[in-house]
N, CA, C and O of each residue as an XYZ file, in Angstrom:
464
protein
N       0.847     -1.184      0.000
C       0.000      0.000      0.000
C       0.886      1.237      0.000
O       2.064      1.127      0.339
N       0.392      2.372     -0.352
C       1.393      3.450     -0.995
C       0.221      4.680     -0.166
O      -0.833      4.931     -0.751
N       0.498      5.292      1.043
C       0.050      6.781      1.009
C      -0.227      7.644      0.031
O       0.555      7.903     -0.884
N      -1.364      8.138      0.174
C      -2.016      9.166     -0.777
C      -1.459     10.891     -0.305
O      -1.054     11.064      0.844
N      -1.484     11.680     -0.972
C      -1.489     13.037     -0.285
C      -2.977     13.148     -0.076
O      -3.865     12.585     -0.717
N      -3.106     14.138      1.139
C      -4.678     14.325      1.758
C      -4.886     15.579      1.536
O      -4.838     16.606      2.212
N      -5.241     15.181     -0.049
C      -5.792     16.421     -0.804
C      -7.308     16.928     -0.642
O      -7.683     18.067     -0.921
N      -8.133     15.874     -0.137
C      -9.285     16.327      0.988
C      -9.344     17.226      1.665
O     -10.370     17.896      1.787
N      -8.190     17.470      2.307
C      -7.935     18.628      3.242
C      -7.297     19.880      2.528
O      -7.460     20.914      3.175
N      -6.632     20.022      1.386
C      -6.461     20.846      0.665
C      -4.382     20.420      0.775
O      -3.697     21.064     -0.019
N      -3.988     19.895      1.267
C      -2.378     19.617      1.577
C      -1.928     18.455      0.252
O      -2.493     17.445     -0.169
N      -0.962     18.980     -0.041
C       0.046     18.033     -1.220
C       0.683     17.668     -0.724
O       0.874     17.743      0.489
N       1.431     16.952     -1.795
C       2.585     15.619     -1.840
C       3.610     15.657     -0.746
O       4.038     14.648     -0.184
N       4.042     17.115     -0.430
C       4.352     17.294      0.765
C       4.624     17.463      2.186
O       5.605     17.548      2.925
N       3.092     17.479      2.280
C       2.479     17.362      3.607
C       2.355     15.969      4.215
O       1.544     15.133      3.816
N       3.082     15.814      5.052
C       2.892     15.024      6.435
C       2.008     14.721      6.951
O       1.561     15.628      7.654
N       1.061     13.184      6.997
C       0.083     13.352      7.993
C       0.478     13.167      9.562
O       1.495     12.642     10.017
N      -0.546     13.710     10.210
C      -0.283     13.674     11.435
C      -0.137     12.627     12.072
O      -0.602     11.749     11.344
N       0.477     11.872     13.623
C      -0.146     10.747     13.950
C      -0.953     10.285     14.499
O      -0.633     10.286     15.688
N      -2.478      9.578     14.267
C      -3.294      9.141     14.302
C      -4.046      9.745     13.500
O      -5.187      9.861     13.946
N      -3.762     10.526     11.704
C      -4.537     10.592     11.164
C      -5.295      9.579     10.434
O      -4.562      8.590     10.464
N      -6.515      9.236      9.699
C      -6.644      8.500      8.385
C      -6.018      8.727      7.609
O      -5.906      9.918      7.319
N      -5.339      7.825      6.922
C      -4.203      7.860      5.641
C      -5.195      7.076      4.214
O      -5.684      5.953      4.092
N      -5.175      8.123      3.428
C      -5.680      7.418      2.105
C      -4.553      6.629      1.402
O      -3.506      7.251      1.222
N      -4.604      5.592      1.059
C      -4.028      4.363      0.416
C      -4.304      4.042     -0.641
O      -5.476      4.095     -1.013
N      -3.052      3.502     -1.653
C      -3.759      3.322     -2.604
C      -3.015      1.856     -2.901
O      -1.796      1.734     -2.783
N      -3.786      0.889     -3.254
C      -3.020     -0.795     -3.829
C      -2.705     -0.654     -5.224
O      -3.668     -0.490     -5.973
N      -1.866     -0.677     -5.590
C      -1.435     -0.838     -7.243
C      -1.577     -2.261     -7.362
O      -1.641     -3.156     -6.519
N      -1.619     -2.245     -8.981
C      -1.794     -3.387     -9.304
C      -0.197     -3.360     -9.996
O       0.752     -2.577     -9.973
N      -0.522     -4.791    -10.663
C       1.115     -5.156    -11.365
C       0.904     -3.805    -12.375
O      -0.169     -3.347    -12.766
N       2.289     -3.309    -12.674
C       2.518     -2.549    -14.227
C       1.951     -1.401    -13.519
O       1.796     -0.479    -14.319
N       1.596     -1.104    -12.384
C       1.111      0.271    -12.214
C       2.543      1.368    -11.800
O       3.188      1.112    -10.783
N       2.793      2.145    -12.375
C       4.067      3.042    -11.691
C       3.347      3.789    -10.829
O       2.238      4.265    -11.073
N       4.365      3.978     -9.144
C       4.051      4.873     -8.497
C       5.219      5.553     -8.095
O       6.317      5.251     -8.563
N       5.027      6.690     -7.039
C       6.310      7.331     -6.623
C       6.750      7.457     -5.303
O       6.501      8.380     -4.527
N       7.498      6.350     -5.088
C       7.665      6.118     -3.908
C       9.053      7.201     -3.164
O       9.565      8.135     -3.782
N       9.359      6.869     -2.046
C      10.649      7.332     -1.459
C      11.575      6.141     -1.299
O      11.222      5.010     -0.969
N      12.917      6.580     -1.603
C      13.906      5.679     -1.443
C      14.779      5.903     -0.060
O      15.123      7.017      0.334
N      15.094      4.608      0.644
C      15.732      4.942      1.649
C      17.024      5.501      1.624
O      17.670      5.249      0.607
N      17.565      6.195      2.484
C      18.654      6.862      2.816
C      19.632      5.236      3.078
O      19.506      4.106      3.549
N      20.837      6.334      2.232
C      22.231      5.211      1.983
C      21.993      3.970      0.677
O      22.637      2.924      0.587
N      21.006      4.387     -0.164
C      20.506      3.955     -1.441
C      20.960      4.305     -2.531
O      21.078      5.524     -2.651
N      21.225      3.773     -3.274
C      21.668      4.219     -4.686
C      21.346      2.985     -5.634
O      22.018      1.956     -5.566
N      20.336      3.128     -6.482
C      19.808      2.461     -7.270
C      19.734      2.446     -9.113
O      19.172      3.394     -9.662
N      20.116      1.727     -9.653
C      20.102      1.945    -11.435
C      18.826      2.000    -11.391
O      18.002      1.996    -10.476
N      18.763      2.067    -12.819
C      17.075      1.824    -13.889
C      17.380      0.691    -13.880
O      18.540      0.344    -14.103
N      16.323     -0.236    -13.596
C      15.723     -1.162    -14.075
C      16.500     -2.501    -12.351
O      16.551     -3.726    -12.234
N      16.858     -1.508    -11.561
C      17.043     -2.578    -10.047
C      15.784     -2.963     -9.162
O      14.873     -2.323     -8.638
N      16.083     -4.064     -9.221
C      14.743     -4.608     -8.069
C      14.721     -3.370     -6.725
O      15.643     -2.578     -6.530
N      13.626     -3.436     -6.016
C      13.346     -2.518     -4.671
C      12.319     -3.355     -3.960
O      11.329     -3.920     -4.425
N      12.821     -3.303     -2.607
C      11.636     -4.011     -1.784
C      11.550     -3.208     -0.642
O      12.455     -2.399     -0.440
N      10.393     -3.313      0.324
C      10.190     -2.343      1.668
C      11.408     -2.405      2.308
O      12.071     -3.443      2.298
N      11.783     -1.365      2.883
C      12.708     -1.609      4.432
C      11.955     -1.701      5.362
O      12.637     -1.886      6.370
N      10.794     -1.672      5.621
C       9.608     -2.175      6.384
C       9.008     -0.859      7.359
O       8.154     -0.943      8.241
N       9.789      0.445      6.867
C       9.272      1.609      7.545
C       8.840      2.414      6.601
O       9.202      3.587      6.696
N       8.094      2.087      5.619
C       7.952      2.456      4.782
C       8.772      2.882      3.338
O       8.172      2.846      2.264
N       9.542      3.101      3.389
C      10.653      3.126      2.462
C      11.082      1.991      1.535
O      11.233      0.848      1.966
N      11.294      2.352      0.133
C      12.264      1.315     -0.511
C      13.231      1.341     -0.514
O      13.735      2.425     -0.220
N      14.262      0.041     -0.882
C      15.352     -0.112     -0.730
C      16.119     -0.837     -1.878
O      15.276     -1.387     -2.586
N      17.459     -1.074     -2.376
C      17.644     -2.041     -3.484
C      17.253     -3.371     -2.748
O      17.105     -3.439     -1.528
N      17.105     -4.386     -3.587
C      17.042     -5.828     -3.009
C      17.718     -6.438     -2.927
O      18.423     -6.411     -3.935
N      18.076     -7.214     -2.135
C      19.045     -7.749     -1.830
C      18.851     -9.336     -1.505
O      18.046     -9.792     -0.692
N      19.989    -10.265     -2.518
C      19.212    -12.000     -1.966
C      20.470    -12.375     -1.209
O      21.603    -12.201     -1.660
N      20.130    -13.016      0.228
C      21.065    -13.834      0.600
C      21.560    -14.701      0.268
O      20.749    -15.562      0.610
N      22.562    -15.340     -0.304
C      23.275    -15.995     -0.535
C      23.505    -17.349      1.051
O      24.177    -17.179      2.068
N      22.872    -18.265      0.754
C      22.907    -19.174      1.805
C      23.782    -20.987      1.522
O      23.383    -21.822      0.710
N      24.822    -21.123      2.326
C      25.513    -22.230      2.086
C      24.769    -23.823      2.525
O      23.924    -23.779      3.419
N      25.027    -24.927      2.019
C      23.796    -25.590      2.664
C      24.898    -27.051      3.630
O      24.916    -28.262      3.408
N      25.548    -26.357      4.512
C      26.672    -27.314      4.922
C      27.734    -27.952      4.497
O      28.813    -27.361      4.468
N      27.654    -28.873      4.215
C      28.496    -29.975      3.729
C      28.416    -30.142      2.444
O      29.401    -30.727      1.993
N      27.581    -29.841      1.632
C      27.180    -29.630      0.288
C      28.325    -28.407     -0.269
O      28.464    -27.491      0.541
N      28.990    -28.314     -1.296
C      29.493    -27.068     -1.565
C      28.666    -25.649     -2.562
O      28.980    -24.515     -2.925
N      27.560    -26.505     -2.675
C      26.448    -25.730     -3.797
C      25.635    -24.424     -2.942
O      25.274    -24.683     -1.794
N      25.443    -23.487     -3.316
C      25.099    -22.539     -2.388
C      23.544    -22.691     -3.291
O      23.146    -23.410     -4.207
N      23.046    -21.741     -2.577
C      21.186    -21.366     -3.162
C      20.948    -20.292     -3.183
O      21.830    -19.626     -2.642
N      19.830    -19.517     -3.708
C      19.627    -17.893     -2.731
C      18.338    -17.956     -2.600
O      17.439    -18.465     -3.269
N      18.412    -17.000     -1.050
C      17.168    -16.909     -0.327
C      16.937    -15.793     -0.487
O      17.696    -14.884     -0.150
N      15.706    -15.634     -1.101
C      14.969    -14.414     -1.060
C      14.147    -13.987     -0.459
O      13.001    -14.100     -0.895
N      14.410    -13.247      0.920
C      13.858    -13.128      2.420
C      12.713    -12.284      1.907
O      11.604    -12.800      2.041
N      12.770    -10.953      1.283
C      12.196    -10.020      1.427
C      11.715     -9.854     -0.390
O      12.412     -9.576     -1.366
N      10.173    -10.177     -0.266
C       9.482     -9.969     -1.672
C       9.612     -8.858     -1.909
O       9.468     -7.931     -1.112
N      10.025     -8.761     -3.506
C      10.228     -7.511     -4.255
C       8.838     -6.906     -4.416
O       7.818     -7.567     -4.612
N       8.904     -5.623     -4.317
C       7.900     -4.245     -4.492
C       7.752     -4.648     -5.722
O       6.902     -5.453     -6.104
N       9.130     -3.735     -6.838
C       8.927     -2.975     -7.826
C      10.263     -3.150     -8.370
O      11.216     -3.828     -7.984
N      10.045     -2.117     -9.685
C      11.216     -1.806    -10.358
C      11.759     -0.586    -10.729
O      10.934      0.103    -11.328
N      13.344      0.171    -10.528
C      12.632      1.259    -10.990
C      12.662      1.478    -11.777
O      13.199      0.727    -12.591
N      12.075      2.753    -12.181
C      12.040      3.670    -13.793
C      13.221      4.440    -13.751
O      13.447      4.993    -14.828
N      14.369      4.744    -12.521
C      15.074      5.893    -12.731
C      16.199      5.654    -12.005
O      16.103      4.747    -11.178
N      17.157      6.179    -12.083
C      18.638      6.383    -11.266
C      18.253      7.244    -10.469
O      17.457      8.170    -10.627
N      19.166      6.744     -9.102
C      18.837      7.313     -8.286
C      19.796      7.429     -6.573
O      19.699      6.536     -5.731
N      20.610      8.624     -6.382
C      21.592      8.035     -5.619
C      20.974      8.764     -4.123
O      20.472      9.888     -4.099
N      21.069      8.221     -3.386
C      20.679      8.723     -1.857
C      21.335      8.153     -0.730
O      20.844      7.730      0.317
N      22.724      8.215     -1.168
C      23.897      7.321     -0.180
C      24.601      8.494     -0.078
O      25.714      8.345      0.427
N      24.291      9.685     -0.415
C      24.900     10.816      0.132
C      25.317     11.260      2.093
O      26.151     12.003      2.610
N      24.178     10.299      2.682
C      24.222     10.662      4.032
C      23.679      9.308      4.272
O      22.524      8.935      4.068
N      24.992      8.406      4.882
C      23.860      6.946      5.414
C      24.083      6.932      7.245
O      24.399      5.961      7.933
N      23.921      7.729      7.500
C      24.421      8.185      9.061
C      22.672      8.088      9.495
O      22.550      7.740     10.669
N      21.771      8.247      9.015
C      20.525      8.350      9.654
C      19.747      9.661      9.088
O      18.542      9.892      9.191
N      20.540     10.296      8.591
C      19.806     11.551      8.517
C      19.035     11.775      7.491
O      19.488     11.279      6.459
N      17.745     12.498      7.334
C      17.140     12.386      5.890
C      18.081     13.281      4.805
O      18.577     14.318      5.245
N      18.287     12.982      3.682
C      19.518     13.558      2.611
C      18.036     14.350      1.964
O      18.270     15.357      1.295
N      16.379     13.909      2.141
C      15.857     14.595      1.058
C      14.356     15.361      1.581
O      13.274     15.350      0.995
N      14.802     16.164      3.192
C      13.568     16.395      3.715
C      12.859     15.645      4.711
O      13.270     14.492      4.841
N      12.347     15.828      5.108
C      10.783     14.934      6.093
C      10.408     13.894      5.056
O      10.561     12.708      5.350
N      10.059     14.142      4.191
C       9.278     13.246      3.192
C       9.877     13.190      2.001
O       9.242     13.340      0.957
N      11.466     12.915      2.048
C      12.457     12.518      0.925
C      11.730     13.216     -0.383
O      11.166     12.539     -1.243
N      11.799     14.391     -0.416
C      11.483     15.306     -1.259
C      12.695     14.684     -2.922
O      12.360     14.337     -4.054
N      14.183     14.816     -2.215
C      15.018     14.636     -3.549
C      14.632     13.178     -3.522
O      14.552     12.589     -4.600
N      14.449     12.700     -2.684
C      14.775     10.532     -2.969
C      13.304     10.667     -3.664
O      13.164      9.723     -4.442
N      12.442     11.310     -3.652
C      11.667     10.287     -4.979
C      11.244      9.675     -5.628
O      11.085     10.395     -6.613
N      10.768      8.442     -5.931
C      11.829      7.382     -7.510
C      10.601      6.625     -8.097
O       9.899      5.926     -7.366
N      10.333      6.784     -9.525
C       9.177      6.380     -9.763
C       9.304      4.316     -9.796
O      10.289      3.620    -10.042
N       8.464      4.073     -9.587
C       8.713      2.233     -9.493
C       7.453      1.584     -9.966
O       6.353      1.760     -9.442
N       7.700      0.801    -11.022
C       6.777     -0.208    -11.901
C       6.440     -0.955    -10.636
O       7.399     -0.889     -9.867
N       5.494     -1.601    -10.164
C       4.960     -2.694     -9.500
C       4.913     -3.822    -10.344
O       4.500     -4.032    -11.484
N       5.511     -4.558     -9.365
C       5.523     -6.234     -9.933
C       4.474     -7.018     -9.362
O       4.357     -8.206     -9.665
């Protein structure tokens, strides 16, 4: 699910809801592009997988690489289902200390993403 701006109230893309407001939501379907925010310490090509960091934010994806003992054949585990894809380059590893690099509401991070 992807936050709406609460243009009901007359506030854009910018505006912050409060906490314990109603948040309008919206479910994409596959092939739908939306515009999400990318997490801080991110830097992503066109066309890289993205999945939640689970605070809302996307992130590149990442598969673990898992050994299976005694076997020398490895596998990969793919912990965390992919979102999307994106449409755009996109670097936001400018500041991976914690701090937002793009605003309250990652104004520069951005990044439009195909849903898978």
């Amino acid at each position: 699910m992807f936050a709406l701006e609460d243009e009901l109230q007359g506030n854009g893309i910018d505006t912050a809801y409060a906490s314990g407001d109603k948040v309008q939501c919206w479910i994409p379907n596959r092939g739908d592009v939306v515009l999400a925010i990318l997490a801080d310490g991110q830097s992503v090509g066109e066309g890289d997988f993205l999945e939640s960091n689970g605070a809302g934010y996307l992130r590149a994806h990442t598969v673990e690489e898992v050994s299976s003992g005694e076997q020398v054949d490895e596998f990969k585990l793919y912990v965390h289902p992919l979102v999307g894809v994106s449409l755009e380059e996109m670097d936001a590893s400018a500041d991976s200390s914690g701090q937002d690099v793009g605003g309250g509401l990652g104004v520069n991070k951005r990044i439009k993403v195909r849903i898978l």
